[in-house]
C-alpha positions, 0 to 999 in steps of 0.5 A, spaced: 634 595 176 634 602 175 626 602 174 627 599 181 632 604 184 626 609 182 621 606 185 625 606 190 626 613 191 619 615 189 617 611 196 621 615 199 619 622 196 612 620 198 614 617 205 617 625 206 612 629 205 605 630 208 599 635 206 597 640 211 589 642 209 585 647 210 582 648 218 589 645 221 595 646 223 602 642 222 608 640 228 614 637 227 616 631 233 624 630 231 626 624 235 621 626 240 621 633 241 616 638 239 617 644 235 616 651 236 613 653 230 607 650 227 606 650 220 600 652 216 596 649 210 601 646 204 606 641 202 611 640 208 617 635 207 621 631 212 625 626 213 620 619 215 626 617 220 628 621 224 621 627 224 614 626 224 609 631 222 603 631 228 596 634 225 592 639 229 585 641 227 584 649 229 577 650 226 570 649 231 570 643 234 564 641 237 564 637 244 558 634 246 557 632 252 551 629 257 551 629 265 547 631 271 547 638 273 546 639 280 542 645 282 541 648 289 535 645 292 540 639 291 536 636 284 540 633 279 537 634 271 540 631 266 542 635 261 546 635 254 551 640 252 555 643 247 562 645 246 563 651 242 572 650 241 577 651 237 586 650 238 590 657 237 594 655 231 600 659 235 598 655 241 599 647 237 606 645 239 605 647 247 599 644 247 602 637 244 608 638 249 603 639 255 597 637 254 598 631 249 593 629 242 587 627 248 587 635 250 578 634 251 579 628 255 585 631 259 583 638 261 577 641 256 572 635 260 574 636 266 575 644 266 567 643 263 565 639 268 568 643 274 564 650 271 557 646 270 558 644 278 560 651 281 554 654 276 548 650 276 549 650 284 547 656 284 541 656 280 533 652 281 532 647 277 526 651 274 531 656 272 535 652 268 528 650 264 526 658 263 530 665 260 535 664 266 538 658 260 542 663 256 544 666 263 547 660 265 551 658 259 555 664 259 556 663 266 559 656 264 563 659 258 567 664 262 569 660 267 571 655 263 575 662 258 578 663 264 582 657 264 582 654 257 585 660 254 591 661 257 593 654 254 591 657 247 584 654 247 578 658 245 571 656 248 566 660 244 560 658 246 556 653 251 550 651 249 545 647 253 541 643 247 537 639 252 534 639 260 530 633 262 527 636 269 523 630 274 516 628 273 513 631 279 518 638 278 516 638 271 508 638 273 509 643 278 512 648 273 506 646 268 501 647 273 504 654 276 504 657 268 498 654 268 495 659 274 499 664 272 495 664 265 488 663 270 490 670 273 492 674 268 485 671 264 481 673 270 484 680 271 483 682 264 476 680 265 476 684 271 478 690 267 474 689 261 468 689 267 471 696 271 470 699 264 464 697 262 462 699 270 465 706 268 461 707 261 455 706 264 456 711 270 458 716 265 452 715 261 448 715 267 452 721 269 450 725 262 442 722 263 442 726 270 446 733 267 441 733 260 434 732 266 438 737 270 439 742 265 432 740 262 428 742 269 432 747 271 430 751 264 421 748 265 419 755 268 411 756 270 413 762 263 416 758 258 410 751 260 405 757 259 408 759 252 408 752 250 401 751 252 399 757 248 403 755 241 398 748 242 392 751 242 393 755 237 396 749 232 390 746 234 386 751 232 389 751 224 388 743 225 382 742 220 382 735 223 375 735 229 378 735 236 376 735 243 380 739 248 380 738 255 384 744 259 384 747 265 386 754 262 393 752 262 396 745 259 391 742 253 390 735 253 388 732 246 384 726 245 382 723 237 374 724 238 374 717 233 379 713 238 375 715 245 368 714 241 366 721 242 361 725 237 365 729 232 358 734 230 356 734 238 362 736 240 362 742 234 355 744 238 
Protein backbone atom coordinates (compact mmCIF):
# COMPACT_ATOMS: atom_id res chain seq x y z
CA UNK A 1 0.00 0.00 0.00
CA UNK A 2 2.71 2.36 0.89
CA UNK A 3 4.87 1.38 -2.24
CA UNK A 4 1.48 2.58 -4.08
CA UNK A 5 0.96 5.59 -2.15
CA UNK A 6 4.68 6.62 -3.48
CA UNK A 7 4.00 5.65 -6.77
CA UNK A 8 0.93 7.67 -6.44
CA UNK A 9 2.86 10.69 -5.60
CA UNK A 10 5.59 10.49 -7.93
CA UNK A 11 3.15 10.66 -10.77
CA UNK A 12 1.93 13.32 -9.39
CA UNK A 13 5.47 15.22 -9.13
CA UNK A 14 6.32 14.24 -12.53
CA UNK A 15 2.95 15.41 -13.94
CA UNK A 16 3.71 18.97 -12.16
CA UNK A 17 6.56 19.89 -13.79
CA UNK A 18 7.89 20.37 -17.05
CA UNK A 19 11.71 21.05 -18.92
CA UNK A 20 12.02 24.30 -20.52
CA UNK A 21 14.92 23.91 -23.24
CA UNK A 22 17.24 26.02 -24.83
CA UNK A 23 15.80 28.34 -27.86
CA UNK A 24 12.10 28.50 -25.90
CA UNK A 25 10.32 29.97 -23.73
CA UNK A 26 7.50 28.92 -21.23
CA UNK A 27 3.79 30.32 -20.34
CA UNK A 28 1.84 29.65 -17.40
CA UNK A 29 -2.19 29.32 -18.86
CA UNK A 30 -4.04 28.98 -14.93
CA UNK A 31 -7.48 28.25 -15.79
CA UNK A 32 -7.53 29.78 -19.12
CA UNK A 33 -5.50 32.84 -18.46
CA UNK A 34 -2.07 33.55 -19.99
CA UNK A 35 0.57 34.98 -17.72
CA UNK A 36 2.59 37.97 -18.00
CA UNK A 37 5.75 36.48 -17.44
CA UNK A 38 7.69 34.05 -19.55
CA UNK A 39 10.01 31.82 -18.30
CA UNK A 40 13.39 30.77 -19.68
CA UNK A 41 15.14 27.54 -20.12
CA UNK A 42 14.92 25.07 -16.88
CA UNK A 43 12.85 23.01 -14.62
CA UNK A 44 9.27 24.85 -14.23
CA UNK A 45 6.75 23.17 -11.47
CA UNK A 46 2.75 23.76 -11.53
CA UNK A 47 -0.08 22.49 -10.36
CA UNK A 48 -1.53 19.92 -13.57
CA UNK A 49 -4.90 20.96 -12.39
CA UNK A 50 -5.48 24.20 -12.72
CA UNK A 51 -2.20 25.39 -14.88
CA UNK A 52 -0.37 24.27 -18.00
CA UNK A 53 2.84 25.39 -19.26
CA UNK A 54 2.48 26.63 -23.24
CA UNK A 55 5.99 26.38 -24.99
CA UNK A 56 7.20 29.02 -27.45
CA UNK A 57 10.23 28.44 -29.75
CA UNK A 58 12.26 31.83 -29.68
CA UNK A 59 15.30 30.92 -31.76
CA UNK A 60 15.08 31.45 -36.12
CA UNK A 61 12.39 29.78 -37.38
CA UNK A 62 12.31 29.16 -41.03
CA UNK A 63 8.72 29.64 -43.04
CA UNK A 64 9.08 28.48 -46.50
CA UNK A 65 6.48 29.45 -48.91
CA UNK A 66 5.61 29.14 -52.38
CA UNK A 67 3.38 31.60 -54.57
CA UNK A 68 2.65 33.93 -57.62
CA UNK A 69 4.30 36.87 -57.59
CA UNK A 70 2.71 39.29 -59.62
CA UNK A 71 4.90 42.21 -61.47
CA UNK A 72 4.09 45.18 -63.19
CA UNK A 73 3.38 44.07 -66.65
CA UNK A 74 0.82 41.82 -65.10
CA UNK A 75 2.96 38.58 -65.05
CA UNK A 76 2.39 36.19 -62.53
CA UNK A 77 5.95 34.00 -61.62
CA UNK A 78 6.24 31.37 -59.57
CA UNK A 79 8.55 31.74 -56.92
CA UNK A 80 9.75 29.98 -53.51
CA UNK A 81 10.46 32.03 -50.50
CA UNK A 82 12.21 32.08 -47.18
CA UNK A 83 11.18 33.50 -44.01
CA UNK A 84 13.96 34.24 -41.79
CA UNK A 85 11.70 34.88 -38.00
CA UNK A 86 12.03 34.69 -34.53
CA UNK A 87 9.39 35.40 -31.25
CA UNK A 88 10.73 37.87 -28.67
CA UNK A 89 10.98 36.12 -25.71
CA UNK A 90 9.26 39.09 -23.68
CA UNK A 91 6.69 39.01 -26.26
CA UNK A 92 5.35 35.15 -25.70
CA UNK A 93 2.42 35.82 -23.33
CA UNK A 94 0.95 38.72 -25.66
CA UNK A 95 1.38 36.80 -28.71
CA UNK A 96 -0.46 33.67 -27.06
CA UNK A 97 -3.31 35.72 -25.71
CA UNK A 98 -3.69 37.65 -29.11
CA UNK A 99 -2.66 35.88 -31.64
CA UNK A 100 -3.03 32.17 -30.50
CA UNK A 101 -0.03 29.18 -31.36
CA UNK A 102 -0.99 29.43 -35.06
CA UNK A 103 0.71 32.85 -35.32
CA UNK A 104 2.27 31.83 -39.09
CA UNK A 105 -0.95 31.10 -40.42
CA UNK A 106 -2.93 33.86 -38.57
CA UNK A 107 -0.79 37.10 -39.13
CA UNK A 108 3.23 36.30 -40.19
CA UNK A 109 1.42 34.61 -43.77
CA UNK A 110 -0.91 37.18 -44.56
CA UNK A 111 1.43 40.06 -43.72
CA UNK A 112 4.03 38.24 -46.10
CA UNK A 113 1.60 37.71 -48.89
CA UNK A 114 0.46 41.54 -48.29
CA UNK A 115 4.16 42.85 -48.76
CA UNK A 116 4.95 40.42 -51.88
CA UNK A 117 1.86 41.89 -53.93
CA UNK A 118 2.60 45.63 -53.01
CA UNK A 119 6.47 45.04 -53.80
CA UNK A 120 6.72 42.75 -56.75
CA UNK A 121 4.01 45.02 -58.37
CA UNK A 122 6.39 47.36 -58.91
CA UNK A 123 8.93 45.52 -60.36
CA UNK A 124 9.40 43.70 -64.33
CA UNK A 125 9.67 40.25 -64.06
CA UNK A 126 13.05 40.33 -65.51
CA UNK A 127 14.01 42.08 -62.56
CA UNK A 128 13.23 39.60 -60.36
CA UNK A 129 15.43 37.49 -62.36
CA UNK A 130 18.69 39.94 -62.39
CA UNK A 131 20.49 42.02 -59.40
CA UNK A 132 17.05 43.87 -58.72
CA UNK A 133 16.51 40.24 -56.50
CA UNK A 134 18.19 41.42 -53.35
CA UNK A 135 16.29 44.79 -53.89
CA UNK A 136 13.31 43.22 -53.69
CA UNK A 137 13.79 41.20 -50.82
CA UNK A 138 14.61 44.00 -48.62
CA UNK A 139 11.74 45.81 -49.72
CA UNK A 140 9.52 42.69 -48.57
CA UNK A 141 11.38 42.55 -45.14
CA UNK A 142 10.66 46.11 -44.35
CA UNK A 143 7.23 45.95 -45.01
CA UNK A 144 6.76 43.21 -43.37
CA UNK A 145 9.38 44.53 -40.10
CA UNK A 146 6.73 47.41 -39.99
CA UNK A 147 4.29 45.38 -38.93
CA UNK A 148 5.34 42.21 -37.32
CA UNK A 149 7.45 43.65 -35.09
CA UNK A 150 5.33 45.79 -33.25
CA UNK A 151 3.66 42.55 -32.09
CA UNK A 152 6.96 41.03 -30.70
CA UNK A 153 8.04 39.18 -34.20
CA UNK A 154 11.48 39.85 -35.79
CA UNK A 155 11.52 39.27 -39.63
CA UNK A 156 15.42 38.78 -40.23
CA UNK A 157 15.52 38.00 -43.62
CA UNK A 158 13.52 37.46 -46.74
CA UNK A 159 15.10 35.19 -49.24
CA UNK A 160 13.61 34.41 -52.93
CA UNK A 161 15.41 30.81 -53.18
CA UNK A 162 13.99 30.28 -56.33
CA UNK A 163 11.95 32.12 -59.75
CA UNK A 164 10.45 30.30 -62.46
CA UNK A 165 9.88 33.21 -65.34
CA UNK A 166 7.63 31.97 -68.54
CA UNK A 167 9.14 29.95 -71.52
CA UNK A 168 8.65 33.01 -73.96
CA UNK A 169 10.11 35.87 -71.29
CA UNK A 170 12.74 33.24 -70.10
CA UNK A 171 13.98 33.03 -73.95
CA UNK A 172 13.60 36.68 -74.47
CA UNK A 173 16.17 37.66 -71.51
CA UNK A 174 18.36 34.70 -72.80
CA UNK A 175 18.56 35.98 -76.40
CA UNK A 176 18.94 39.82 -74.96
CA UNK A 177 22.17 38.88 -73.02
CA UNK A 178 23.17 37.07 -75.81
CA UNK A 179 23.30 40.28 -78.18
CA UNK A 180 24.51 42.12 -75.38
CA UNK A 181 27.78 39.77 -75.30
CA UNK A 182 27.50 39.99 -79.49
CA UNK A 183 28.12 43.80 -79.14
CA UNK A 184 30.44 44.13 -76.40
CA UNK A 185 32.14 41.17 -78.64
CA UNK A 186 32.30 43.36 -81.83
CA UNK A 187 33.23 46.51 -79.82
CA UNK A 188 36.45 45.25 -78.42
CA UNK A 189 37.11 44.01 -82.12
CA UNK A 190 36.67 47.47 -83.26
CA UNK A 191 39.09 48.91 -80.86
CA UNK A 192 41.46 46.03 -81.04
CA UNK A 193 41.11 47.25 -85.15
CA UNK A 194 41.41 51.47 -84.44
CA UNK A 195 44.47 50.59 -82.63
CA UNK A 196 46.26 48.51 -84.80
CA UNK A 197 44.98 51.45 -87.60
CA UNK A 198 46.62 54.18 -85.06
CA UNK A 199 50.19 52.10 -84.87
CA UNK A 200 50.45 51.73 -88.65
CA UNK A 201 49.89 55.63 -89.13
CA UNK A 202 52.40 56.18 -86.36
CA UNK A 203 54.66 54.12 -88.13
CA UNK A 204 54.01 55.78 -91.27
CA UNK A 205 54.15 59.07 -89.72
CA UNK A 206 58.09 58.09 -88.23
CA UNK A 207 58.97 56.64 -92.20
CA UNK A 208 58.12 60.26 -93.77
CA UNK A 209 59.98 62.14 -90.76
CA UNK A 210 63.26 59.96 -90.93
CA UNK A 211 62.88 60.38 -95.21
CA UNK A 212 62.03 64.00 -94.71
CA UNK A 213 64.95 64.63 -92.26
CA UNK A 214 67.20 62.36 -94.80
CA UNK A 215 66.34 64.63 -98.20
CA UNK A 216 66.39 67.74 -96.50
CA UNK A 217 70.21 66.89 -95.25
CA UNK A 218 71.27 65.31 -99.23
CA UNK A 219 72.90 68.73 -100.56
CA UNK A 220 74.54 68.88 -104.05
CA UNK A 221 78.11 69.39 -101.17
CA UNK A 222 77.56 66.70 -98.85
CA UNK A 223 76.46 63.84 -102.49
CA UNK A 224 80.10 65.33 -103.81
CA UNK A 225 81.76 64.38 -100.73
CA UNK A 226 80.40 61.09 -100.56
CA UNK A 227 81.10 60.57 -104.07
CA UNK A 228 85.02 61.42 -103.66
CA UNK A 229 85.30 58.91 -100.44
CA UNK A 230 84.15 56.28 -103.25
CA UNK A 231 86.59 56.76 -105.58
CA UNK A 232 88.86 56.73 -103.47
CA UNK A 233 88.22 53.36 -101.25
CA UNK A 234 88.00 51.91 -105.05
CA UNK A 235 91.25 53.09 -105.50
CA UNK A 236 92.81 51.25 -102.31
CA UNK A 237 90.66 48.05 -103.51
CA UNK A 238 93.02 45.69 -105.15
CA UNK A 239 89.91 43.73 -106.54
CA UNK A 240 89.79 44.85 -110.79
CA UNK A 241 86.87 47.21 -111.34
CA UNK A 242 85.06 49.09 -113.86
CA UNK A 243 83.92 52.33 -113.08
CA UNK A 244 81.70 54.34 -114.93
CA UNK A 245 81.25 58.14 -114.01
CA UNK A 246 80.14 61.23 -115.20
CA UNK A 247 82.66 63.07 -112.97
CA UNK A 248 80.11 62.99 -110.21
CA UNK A 249 78.36 59.72 -108.99
CA UNK A 250 80.62 56.26 -109.68
CA UNK A 251 78.78 53.53 -110.46
CA UNK A 252 80.77 50.12 -110.01
CA UNK A 253 80.05 47.13 -112.05
CA UNK A 254 82.11 43.26 -111.18
CA UNK A 255 84.02 43.08 -114.52
CA UNK A 256 83.54 38.90 -114.05
CA UNK A 257 79.50 39.42 -113.43
CA UNK A 258 79.16 41.60 -116.67
CA UNK A 259 81.52 39.47 -118.97
CA UNK A 260 84.03 42.16 -119.00
CA UNK A 261 88.05 41.81 -119.70
CA UNK A 262 89.82 42.48 -116.30
CA UNK A 263 93.42 43.05 -118.63
CA UNK A 264 91.64 45.11 -121.46
CA UNK A 265 90.06 47.53 -118.83
CA UNK A 266 93.76 47.68 -117.14
CA UNK A 267 94.75 48.99 -120.67
Amino acid sequence: MRTFFLMILSLCFLASCTVVRQGEVGVKRKLGTYNDQSYTEGVQIFNPFTTTIVKVPVQTENMEVSLALPSKEGLNIRAAISILYNIQPSAAPNILRNIGKDYEENVILPVFRSAVADVTAQFFAKDMHTGERSTIETAIQDRMTGILNERGINVEAVLIKSIQLPDNLYRAIEEKLEAEQRALRMQFVLQEAEQEAQRKRIEAEGVRDAQSIISQGLNPQILQFKSIEAFLKLAQSPNTKVIISDGDMPMLMDSESNGLNTSKSND
